[in-house]
Residue frames relative to the residue before (quaternion, step in Angstrom):
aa qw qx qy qz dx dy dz
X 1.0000 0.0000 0.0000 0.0000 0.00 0.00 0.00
X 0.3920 -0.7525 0.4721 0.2390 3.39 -1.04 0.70
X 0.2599 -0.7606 0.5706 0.1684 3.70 -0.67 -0.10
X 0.0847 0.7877 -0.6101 0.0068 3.83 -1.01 0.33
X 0.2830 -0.7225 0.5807 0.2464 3.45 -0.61 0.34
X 0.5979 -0.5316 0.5807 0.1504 3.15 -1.76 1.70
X 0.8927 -0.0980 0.1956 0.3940 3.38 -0.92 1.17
X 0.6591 -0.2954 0.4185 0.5507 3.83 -1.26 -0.84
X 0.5337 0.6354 -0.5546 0.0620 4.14 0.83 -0.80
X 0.5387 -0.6414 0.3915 0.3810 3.58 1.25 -0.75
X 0.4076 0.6813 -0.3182 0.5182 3.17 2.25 -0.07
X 0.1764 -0.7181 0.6723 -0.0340 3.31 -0.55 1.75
X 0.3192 0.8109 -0.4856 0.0684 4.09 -0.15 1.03
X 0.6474 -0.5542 0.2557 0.4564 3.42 -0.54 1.12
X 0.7846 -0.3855 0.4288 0.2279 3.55 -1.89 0.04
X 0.6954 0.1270 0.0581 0.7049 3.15 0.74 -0.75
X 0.2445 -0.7290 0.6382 -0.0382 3.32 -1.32 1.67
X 0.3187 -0.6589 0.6223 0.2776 3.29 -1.70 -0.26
X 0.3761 -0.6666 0.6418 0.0478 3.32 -0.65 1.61
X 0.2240 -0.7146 0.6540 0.1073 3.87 -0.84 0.93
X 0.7150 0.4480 -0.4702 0.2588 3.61 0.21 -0.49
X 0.3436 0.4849 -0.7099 0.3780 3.92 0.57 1.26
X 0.5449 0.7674 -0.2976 0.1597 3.46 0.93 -0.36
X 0.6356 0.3015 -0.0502 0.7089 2.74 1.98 -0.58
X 0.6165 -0.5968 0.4640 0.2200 3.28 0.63 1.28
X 0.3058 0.7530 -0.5408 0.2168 3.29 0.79 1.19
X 0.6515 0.5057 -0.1312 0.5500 3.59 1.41 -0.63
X 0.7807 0.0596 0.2279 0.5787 3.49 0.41 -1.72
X 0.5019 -0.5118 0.5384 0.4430 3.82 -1.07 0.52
X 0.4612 -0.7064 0.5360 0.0311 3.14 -1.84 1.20
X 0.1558 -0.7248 0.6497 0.1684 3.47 -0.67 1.14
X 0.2650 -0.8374 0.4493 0.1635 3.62 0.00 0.38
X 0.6554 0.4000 -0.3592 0.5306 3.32 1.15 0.35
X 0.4807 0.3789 -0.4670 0.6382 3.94 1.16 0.06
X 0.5934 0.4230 -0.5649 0.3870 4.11 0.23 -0.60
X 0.6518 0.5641 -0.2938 0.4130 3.52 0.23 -1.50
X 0.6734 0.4729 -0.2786 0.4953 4.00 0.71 -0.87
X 0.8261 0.3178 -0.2332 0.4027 3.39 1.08 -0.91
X 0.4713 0.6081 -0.5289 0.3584 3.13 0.91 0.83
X 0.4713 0.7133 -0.2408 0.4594 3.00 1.85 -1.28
X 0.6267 0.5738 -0.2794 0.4471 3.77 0.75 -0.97
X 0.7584 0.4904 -0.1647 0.3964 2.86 0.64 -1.96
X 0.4462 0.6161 -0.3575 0.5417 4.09 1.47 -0.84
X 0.7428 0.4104 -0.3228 0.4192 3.46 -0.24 -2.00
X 0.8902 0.2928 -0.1952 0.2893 3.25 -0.06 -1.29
X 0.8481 -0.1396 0.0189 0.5108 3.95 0.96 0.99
X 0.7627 0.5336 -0.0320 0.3641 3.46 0.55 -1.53
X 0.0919 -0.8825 0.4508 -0.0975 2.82 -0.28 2.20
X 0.6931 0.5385 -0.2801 0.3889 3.02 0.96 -0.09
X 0.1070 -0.8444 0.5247 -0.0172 3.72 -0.42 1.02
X 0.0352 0.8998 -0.4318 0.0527 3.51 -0.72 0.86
X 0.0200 0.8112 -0.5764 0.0971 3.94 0.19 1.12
X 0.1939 -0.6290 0.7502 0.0630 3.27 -1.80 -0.61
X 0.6533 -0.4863 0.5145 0.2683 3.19 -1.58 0.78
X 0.7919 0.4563 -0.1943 0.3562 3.43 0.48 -1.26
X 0.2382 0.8605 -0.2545 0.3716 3.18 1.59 -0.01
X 0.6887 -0.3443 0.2215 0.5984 3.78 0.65 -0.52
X 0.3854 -0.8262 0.2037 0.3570 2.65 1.26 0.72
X 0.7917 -0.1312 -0.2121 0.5577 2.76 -0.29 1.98
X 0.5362 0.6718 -0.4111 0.3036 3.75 0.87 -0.79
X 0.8573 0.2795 -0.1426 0.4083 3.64 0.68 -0.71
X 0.3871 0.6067 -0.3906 0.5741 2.81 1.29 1.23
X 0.6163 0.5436 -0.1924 0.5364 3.18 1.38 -1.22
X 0.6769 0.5355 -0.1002 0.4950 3.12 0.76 -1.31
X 0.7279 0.2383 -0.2804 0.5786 3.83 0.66 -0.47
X 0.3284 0.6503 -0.4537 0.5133 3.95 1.48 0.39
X 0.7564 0.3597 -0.3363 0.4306 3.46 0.42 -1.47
X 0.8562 0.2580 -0.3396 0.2915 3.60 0.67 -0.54
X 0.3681 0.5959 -0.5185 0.4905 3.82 1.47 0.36
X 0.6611 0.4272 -0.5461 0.2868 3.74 0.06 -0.08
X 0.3840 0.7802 -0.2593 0.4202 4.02 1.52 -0.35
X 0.7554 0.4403 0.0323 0.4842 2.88 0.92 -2.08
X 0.2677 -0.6673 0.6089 0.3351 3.67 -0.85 0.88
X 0.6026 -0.6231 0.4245 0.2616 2.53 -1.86 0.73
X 0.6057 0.5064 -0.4646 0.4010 3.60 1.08 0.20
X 0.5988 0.6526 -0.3979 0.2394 3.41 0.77 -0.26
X 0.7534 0.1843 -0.0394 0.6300 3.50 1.36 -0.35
X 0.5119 -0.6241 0.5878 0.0541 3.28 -1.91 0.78
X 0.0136 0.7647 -0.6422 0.0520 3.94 0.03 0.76
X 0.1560 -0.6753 0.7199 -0.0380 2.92 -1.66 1.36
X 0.1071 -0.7402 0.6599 0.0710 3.89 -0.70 0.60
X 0.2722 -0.7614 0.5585 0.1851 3.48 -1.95 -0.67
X 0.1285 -0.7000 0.6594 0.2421 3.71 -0.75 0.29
X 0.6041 0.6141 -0.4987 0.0962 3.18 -1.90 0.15
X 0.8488 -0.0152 -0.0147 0.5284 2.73 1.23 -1.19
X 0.2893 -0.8197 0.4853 -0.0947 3.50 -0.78 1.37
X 0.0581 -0.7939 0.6036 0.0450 3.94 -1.16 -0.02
X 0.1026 0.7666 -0.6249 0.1060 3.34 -1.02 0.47
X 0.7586 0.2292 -0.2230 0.5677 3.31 -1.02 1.51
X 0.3897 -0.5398 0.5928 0.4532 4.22 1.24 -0.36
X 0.6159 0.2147 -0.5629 0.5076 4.03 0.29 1.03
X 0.7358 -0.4265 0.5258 0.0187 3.39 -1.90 1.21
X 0.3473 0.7382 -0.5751 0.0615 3.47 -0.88 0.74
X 0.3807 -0.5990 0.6625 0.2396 3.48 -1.46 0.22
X 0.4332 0.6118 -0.6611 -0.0304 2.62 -1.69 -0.10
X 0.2060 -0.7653 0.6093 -0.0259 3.84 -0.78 1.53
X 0.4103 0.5232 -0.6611 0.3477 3.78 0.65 0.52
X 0.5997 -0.4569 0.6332 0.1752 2.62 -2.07 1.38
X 0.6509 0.1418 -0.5724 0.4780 4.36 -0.11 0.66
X 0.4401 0.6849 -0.4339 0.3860 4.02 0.62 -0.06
X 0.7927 0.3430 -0.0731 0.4985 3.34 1.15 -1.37
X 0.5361 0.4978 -0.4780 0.4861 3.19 1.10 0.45
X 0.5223 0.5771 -0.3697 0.5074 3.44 0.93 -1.62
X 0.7707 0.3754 -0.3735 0.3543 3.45 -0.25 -1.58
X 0.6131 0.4891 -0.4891 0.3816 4.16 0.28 -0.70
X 0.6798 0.4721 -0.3018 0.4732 3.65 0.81 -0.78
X 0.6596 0.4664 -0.4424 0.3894 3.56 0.22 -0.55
X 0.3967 0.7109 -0.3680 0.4491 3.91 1.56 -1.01
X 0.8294 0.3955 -0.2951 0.2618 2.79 -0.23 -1.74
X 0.5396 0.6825 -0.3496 0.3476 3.58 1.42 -0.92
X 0.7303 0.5935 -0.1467 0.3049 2.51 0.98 -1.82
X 0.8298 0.2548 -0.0219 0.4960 3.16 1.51 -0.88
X 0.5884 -0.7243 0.2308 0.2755 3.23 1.56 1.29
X 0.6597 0.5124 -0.3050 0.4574 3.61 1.37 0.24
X 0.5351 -0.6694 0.4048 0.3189 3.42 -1.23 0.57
X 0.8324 0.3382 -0.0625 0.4346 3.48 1.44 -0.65
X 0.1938 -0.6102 0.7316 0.2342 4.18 -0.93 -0.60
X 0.2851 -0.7505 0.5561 0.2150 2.44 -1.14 1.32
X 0.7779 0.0102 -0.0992 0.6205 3.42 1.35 -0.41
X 0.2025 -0.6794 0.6912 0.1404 3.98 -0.87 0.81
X 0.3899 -0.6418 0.6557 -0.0791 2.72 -1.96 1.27
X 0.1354 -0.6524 0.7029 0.2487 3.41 -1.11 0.57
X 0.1468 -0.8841 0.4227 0.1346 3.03 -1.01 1.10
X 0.8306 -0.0238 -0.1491 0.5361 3.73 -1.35 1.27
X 0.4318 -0.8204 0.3728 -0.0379 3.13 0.29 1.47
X 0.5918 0.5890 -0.2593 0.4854 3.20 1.61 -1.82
X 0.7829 0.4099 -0.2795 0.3754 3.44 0.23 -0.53
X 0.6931 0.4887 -0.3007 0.4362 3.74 1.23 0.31
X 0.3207 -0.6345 0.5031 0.4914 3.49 -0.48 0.07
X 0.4667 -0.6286 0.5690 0.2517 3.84 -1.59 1.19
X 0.4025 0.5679 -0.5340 0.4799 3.48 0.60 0.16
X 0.8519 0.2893 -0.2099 0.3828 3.47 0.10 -0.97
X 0.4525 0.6695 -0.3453 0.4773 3.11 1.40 -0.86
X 0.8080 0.3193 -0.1106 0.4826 3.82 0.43 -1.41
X 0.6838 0.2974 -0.3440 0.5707 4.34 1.20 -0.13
X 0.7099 0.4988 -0.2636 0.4215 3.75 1.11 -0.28
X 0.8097 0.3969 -0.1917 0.3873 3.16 -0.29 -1.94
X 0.8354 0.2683 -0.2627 0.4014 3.32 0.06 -1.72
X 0.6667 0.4093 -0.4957 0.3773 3.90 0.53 -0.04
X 0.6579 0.4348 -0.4840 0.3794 3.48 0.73 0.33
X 0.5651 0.5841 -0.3613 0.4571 3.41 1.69 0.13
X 0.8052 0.3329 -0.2599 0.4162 3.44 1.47 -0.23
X 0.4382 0.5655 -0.5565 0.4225 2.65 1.53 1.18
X 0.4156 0.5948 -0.4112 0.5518 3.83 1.28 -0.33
X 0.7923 0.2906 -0.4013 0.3560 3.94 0.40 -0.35
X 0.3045 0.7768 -0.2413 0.4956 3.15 1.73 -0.46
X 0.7773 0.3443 -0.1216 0.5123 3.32 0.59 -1.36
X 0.4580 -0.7288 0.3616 0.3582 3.41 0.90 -0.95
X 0.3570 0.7744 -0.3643 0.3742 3.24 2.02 0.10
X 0.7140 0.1161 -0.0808 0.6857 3.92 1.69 -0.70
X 0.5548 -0.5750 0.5471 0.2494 3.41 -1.38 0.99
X 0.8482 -0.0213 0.1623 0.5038 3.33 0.47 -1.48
X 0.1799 -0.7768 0.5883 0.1343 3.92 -1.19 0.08
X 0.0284 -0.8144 0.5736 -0.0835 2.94 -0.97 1.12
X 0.2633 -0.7466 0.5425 0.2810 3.81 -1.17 0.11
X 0.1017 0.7712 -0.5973 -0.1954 3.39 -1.68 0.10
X 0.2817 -0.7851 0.5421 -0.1020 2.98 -1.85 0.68
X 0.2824 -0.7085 0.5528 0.3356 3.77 -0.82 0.31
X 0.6058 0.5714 -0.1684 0.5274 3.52 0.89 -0.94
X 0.2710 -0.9274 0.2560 0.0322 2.99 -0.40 1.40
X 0.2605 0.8546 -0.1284 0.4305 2.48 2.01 -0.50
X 0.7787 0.4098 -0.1601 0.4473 3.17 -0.22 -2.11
X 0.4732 0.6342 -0.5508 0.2653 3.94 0.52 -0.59
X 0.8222 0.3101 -0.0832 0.4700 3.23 0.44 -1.91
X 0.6599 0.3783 -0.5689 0.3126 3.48 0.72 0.64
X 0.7285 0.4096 -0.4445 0.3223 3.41 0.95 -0.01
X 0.3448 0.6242 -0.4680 0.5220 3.71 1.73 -0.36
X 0.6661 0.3950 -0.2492 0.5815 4.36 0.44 -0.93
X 0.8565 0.1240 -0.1981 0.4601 4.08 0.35 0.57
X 0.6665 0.3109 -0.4436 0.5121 3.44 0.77 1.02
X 0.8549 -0.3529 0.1149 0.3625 3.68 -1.00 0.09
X 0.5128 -0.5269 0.5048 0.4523 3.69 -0.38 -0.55
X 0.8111 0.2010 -0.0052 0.5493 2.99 -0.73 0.66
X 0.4398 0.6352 -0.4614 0.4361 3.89 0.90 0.73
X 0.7401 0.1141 -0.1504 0.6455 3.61 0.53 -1.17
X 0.0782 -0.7111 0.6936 0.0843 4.25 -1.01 0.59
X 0.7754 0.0837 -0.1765 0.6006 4.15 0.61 0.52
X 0.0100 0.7103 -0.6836 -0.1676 2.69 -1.70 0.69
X 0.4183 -0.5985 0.6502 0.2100 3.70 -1.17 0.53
X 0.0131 -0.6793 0.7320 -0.0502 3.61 -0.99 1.10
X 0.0553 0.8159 -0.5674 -0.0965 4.04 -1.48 -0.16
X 0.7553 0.3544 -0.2818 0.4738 2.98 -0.66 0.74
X 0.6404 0.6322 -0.2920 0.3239 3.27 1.69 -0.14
X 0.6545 0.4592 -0.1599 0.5790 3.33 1.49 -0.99
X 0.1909 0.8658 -0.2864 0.3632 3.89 0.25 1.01
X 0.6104 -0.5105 0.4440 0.4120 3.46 -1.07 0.84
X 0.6370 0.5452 -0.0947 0.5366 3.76 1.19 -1.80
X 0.8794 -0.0366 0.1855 0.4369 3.48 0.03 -0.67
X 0.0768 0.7563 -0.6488 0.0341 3.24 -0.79 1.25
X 0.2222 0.7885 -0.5546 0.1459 3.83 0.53 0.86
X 0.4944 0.5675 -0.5048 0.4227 3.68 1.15 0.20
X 0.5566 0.5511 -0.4568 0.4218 3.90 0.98 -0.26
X 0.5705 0.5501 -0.4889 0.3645 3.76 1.04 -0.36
X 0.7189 0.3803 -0.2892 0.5048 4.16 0.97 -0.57
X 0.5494 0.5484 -0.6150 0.1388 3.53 0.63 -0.41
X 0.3411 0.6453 -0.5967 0.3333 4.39 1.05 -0.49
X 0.8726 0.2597 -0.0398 0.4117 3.35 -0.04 -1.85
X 0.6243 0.3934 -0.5635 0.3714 3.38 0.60 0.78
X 0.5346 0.6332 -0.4380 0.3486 3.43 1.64 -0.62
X 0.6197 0.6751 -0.2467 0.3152 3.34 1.34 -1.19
X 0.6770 0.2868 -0.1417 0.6628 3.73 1.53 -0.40
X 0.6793 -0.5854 0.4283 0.1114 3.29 1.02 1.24
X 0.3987 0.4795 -0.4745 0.6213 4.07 1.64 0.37
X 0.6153 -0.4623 0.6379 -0.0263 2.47 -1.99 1.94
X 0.2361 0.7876 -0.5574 -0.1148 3.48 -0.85 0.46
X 0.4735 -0.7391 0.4751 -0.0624 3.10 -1.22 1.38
X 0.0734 0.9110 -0.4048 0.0285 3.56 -0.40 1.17
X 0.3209 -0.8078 0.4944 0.0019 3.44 -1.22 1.45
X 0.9076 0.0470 -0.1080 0.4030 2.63 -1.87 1.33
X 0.2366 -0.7379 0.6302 0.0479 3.95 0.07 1.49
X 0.6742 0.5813 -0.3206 0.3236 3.46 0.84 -0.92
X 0.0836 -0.7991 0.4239 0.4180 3.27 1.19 -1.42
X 0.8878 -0.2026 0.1126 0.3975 3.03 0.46 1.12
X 0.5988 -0.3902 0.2270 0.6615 3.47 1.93 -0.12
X 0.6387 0.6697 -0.3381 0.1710 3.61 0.83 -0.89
X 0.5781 0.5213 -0.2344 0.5823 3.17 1.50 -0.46
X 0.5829 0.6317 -0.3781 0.3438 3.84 0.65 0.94
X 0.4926 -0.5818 0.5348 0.3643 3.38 -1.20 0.33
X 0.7869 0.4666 -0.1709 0.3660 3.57 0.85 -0.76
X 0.6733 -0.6089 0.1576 0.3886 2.97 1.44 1.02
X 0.2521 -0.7462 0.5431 0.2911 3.58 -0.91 0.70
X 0.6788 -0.6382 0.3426 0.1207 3.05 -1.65 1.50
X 0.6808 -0.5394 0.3982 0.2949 3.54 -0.64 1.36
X 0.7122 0.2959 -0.3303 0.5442 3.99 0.42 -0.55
X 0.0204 0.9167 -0.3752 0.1355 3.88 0.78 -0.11
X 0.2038 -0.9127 0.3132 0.1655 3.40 0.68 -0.20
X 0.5652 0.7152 -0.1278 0.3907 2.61 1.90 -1.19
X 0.3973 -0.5989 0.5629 0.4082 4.02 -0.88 0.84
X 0.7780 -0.4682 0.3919 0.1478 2.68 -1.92 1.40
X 0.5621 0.6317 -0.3018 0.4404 3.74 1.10 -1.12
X 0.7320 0.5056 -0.0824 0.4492 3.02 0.45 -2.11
X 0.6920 0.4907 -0.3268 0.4167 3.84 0.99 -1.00
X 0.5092 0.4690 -0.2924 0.6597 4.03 1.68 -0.58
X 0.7596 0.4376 -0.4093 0.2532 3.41 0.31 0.25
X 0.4992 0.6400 -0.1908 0.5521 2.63 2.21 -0.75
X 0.5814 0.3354 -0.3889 0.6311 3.92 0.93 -0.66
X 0.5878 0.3886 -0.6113 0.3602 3.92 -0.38 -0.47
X 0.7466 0.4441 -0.3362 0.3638 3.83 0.22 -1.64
X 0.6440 0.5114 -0.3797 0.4237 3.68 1.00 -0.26
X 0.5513 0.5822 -0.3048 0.5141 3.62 1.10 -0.45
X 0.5681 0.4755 -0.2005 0.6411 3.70 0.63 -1.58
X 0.7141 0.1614 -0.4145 0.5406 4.33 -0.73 -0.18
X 0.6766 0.5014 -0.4058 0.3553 3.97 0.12 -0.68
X 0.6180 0.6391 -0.1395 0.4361 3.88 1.35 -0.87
X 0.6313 0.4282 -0.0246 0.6461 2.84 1.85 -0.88
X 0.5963 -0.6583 0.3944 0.2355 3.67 1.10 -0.12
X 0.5985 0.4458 -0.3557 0.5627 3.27 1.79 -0.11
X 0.2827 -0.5277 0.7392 0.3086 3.54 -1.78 -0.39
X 0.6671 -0.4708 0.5278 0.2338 2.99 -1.90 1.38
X 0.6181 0.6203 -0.3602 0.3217 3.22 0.69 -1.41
X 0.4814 0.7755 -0.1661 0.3731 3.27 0.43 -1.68
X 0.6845 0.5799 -0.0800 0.4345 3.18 -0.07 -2.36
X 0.8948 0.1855 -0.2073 0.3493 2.92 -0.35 -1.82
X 0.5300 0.6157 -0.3926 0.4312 3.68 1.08 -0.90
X 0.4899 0.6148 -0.1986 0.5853 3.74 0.85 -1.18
X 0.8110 0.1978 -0.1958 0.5146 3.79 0.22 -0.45
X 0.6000 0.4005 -0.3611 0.5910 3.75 0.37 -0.83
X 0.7568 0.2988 -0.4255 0.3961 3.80 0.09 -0.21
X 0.8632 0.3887 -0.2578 0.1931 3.51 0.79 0.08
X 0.2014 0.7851 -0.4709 0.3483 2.78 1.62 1.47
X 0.1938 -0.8136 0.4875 0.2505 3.77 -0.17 0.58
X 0.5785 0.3470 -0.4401 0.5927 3.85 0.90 0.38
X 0.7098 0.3315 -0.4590 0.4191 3.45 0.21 0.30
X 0.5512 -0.6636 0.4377 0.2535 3.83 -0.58 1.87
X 0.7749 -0.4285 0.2487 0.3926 3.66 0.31 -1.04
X 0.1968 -0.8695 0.4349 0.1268 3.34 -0.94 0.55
X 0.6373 -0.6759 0.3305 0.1667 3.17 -1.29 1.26
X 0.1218 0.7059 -0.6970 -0.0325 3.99 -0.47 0.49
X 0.2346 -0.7511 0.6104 0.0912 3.29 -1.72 0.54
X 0.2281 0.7598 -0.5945 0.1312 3.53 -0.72 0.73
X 0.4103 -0.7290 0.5291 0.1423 3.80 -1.60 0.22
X 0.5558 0.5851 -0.2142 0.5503 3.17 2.11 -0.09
X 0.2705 -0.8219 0.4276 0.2615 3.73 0.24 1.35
X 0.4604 0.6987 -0.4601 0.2970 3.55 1.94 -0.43
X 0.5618 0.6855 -0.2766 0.3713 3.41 1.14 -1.68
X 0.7738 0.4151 -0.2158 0.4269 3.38 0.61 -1.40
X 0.4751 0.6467 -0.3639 0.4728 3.44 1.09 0.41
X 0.7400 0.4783 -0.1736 0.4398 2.87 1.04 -1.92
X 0.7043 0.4299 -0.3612 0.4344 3.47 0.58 -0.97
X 0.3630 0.7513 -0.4028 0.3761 3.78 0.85 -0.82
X 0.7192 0.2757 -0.0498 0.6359 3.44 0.45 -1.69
X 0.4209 0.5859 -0.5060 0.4728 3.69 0.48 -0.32
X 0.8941 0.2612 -0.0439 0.3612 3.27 -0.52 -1.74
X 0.7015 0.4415 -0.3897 0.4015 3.89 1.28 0.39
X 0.6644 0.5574 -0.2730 0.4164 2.62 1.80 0.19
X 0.5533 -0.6456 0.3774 0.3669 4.08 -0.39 1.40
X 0.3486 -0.6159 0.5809 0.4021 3.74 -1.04 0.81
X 0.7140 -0.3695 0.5284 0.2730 2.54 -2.33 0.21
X 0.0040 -0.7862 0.5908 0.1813 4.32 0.21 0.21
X 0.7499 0.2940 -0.5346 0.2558 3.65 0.02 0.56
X 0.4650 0.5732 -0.5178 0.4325 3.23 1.93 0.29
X 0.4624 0.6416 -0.4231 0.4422 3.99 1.08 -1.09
X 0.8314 0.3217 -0.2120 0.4006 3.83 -0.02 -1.30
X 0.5112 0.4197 -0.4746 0.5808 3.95 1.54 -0.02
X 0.7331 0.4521 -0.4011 0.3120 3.85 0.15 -0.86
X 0.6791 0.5527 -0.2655 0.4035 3.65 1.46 -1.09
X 0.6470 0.5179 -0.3064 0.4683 3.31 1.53 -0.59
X 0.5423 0.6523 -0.2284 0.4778 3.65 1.48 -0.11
X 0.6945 0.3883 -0.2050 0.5700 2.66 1.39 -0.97
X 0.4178 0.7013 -0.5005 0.2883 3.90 1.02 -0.30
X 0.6751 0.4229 -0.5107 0.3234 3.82 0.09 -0.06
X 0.6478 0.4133 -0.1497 0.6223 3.63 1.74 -0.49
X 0.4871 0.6434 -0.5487 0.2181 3.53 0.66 -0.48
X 0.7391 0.2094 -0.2667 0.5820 3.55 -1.10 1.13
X 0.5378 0.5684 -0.5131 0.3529 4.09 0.17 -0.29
X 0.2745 -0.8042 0.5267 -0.0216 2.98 -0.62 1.72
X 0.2125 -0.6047 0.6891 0.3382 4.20 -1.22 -1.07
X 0.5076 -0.4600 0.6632 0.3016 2.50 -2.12 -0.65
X 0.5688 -0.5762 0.5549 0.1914 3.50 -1.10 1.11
X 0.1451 -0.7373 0.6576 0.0537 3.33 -1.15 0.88
């Protein structure tokens, strides 16, 4: 397994992460004892870096990656949570006040049987006003590092944009990572346009979901999809075309999102300790580049076509 360090934080954390929010049955119904195992996999077999969120099933996969971080020393891995955005009951909420985000870092920690974070997230930004996000949230998050209650602080977002306007109106040295998804991809690689000017402020950058969200699968993208309709027929052609050829899309895309060397690492989620095997090898292994440059050229009538976050 490889290792890179996030930004200036000093967090050396493998290539390939473990995304927690299958944990909460955010994708697929949750056995909760193959989740719990497959974190266990995902530990044994390299992978230090662990990332969830309240909003997650709401709360559930937090709880759920609690039951298996108490197992796990605490040196063996790097947890990253999020405030902002939350749910209860299957209805969504926000909420970016700076006493919200305190409460919310404590309630985590419960939730997840530790005394600390290594790194807090504001989370999906798009949905807050950056005003507050940049006089509220993140100074009440850097007073929690201050304190020692978080290691580090970071922001995420779908909308690329918003990074550099709030990283461009709060302090130096306030946000040190940012978490993007869906950007770095078979479909879309428009996070490579900021990595200059995030390297330049010394921000860690973190990538999500190789898959984008399911679209990158033999097993069909998922009815709630977001994705334009165009862009989703492109995604089943490019899955056909690697499968014709003897490869899996899957493969491919993991295989690529893990070999960007300015991009720290990248998040995959799953509840299936097999998966976490598979991608493991997936992501040490160099893509195929004349499949990459048939699948990317397939993808050129969509390449970059983005959504709206829900």
């Amino acid at each position: 397994m490889e290792y890179r360090e996030i930004g200036k934080t000093g967090m050396r954390v493998s290539t390939i992460s473990f995304g927690a929010s299958s944990l909460g049955g955010a994708f697929h119904p949750l056995k909760e004892e193959a989740g719990i195992e497959a974190v266990y996999t995902a530990v044994d077999n390299g992978i230090n870096f662990i990332d969830v969120s309240p909003y997650y099933g709401h709360l559930k996969a937090e709880t759920v990656l609690g039951k298996a971080l108490k197992n796990i020393a605490r040196n063996r891995y790097y947890l990253s949570t999020k405030v902002g955005r939350y749910g209860k009951d299957g209805v969504d909420s926000w909420d970016y006040s700076a006493r919200k985000a305190r409460e919310s870092v404590y309630e985590s920690m419960e939730r997840l049987q530790v005394d600390s974070i290594d790194l807090i997230n504001v989370h999906d930004i798009e949905f807050a006003d950056l005003e507050q996000v940049c006089n509220e949230t993140l100074p009440a998050l850097v007073e929690l590092r201050q304190e020692g209650v978080v290691r580090h602080v970071g922001i995420t977002n779908l909308n690329l944009r918003h990074f550099g306007y709030v990283i461009g109106h709060v302090p130096a040295g306030t946000v040190e990572s940012i978490l993007s998804f869906c950007h770095y991809t078979l479909n879309d690689d428009s996070l490579t346009d900021y990595l200059d000017y995030f390297e330049s402020q010394g921000i860690g950058v973190i990538n999500a979901s190789p898959f984008a969200m399911g679209l990158l699968t033999e097993r069909g993208i998922p009815g709630w999809h977001p994705a334009p309709e165009a862009l989703k027929r492109l995604a089943v052609k490019a899955a056909a075309c690697c499968k014709a050829k003897g490869a899996s899309i899957e493969q491919l895309a993991v295989s690529y999102a893990a070999s960007h060397p300015r991009i720290t690492t990248t998040l995959f989620s799953t509840t299936n300790p097999e998966h976490v095997l598979r991608t493991i090898r997936y992501a040490a292994t160099p893509p195929d580049r004349e499949l990459l440059k048939e699948i990317q050229h397939l993808f050129k009538p969509g390449f970059r076509d983005t959504w709206v976050n829900s």
